[in-house]
C-alpha positions as CSV (number, residue, x, y, z in Angstrom):
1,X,-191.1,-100.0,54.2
2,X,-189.7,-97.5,51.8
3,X,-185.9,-96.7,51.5
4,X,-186.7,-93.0,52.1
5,X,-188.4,-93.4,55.3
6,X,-185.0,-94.3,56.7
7,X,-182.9,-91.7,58.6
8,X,-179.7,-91.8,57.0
9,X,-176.9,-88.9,58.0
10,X,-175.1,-87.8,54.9
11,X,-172.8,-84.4,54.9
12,X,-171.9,-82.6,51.7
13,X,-168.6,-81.5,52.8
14,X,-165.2,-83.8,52.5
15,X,-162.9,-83.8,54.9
16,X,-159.3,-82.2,54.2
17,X,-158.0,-85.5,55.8
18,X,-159.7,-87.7,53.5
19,X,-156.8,-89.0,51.1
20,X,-158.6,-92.1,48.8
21,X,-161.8,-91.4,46.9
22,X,-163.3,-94.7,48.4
23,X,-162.8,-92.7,52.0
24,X,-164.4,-89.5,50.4
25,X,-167.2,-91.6,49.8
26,X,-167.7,-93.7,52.8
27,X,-167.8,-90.6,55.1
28,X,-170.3,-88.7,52.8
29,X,-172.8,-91.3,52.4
30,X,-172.6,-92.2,56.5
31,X,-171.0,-95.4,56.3
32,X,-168.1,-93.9,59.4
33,X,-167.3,-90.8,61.3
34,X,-164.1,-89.7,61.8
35,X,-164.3,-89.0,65.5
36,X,-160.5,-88.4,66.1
37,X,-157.6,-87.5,64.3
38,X,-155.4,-90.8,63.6
């Protein structure tokens, strides 16, 4: 099966909260949510 058949959410748009570039990058490729403030 091809990679790009997969269903992967990404987002475009950092996070203010997101300090570390390795966080930046986590939550914009759909590795984790946020889901609450902490």
């Amino acid at each position: 099966m091809k990679v790009s058949n997969y269903f992967v959410p990404t987002r475009k748009e950092i996070p203010k909260e997101a300090v570390t570039p390795s966080h930046r990058m986590m939550l914009r490729t759909g590795l984790i949510r946020q889901h609450i403030a902490g």
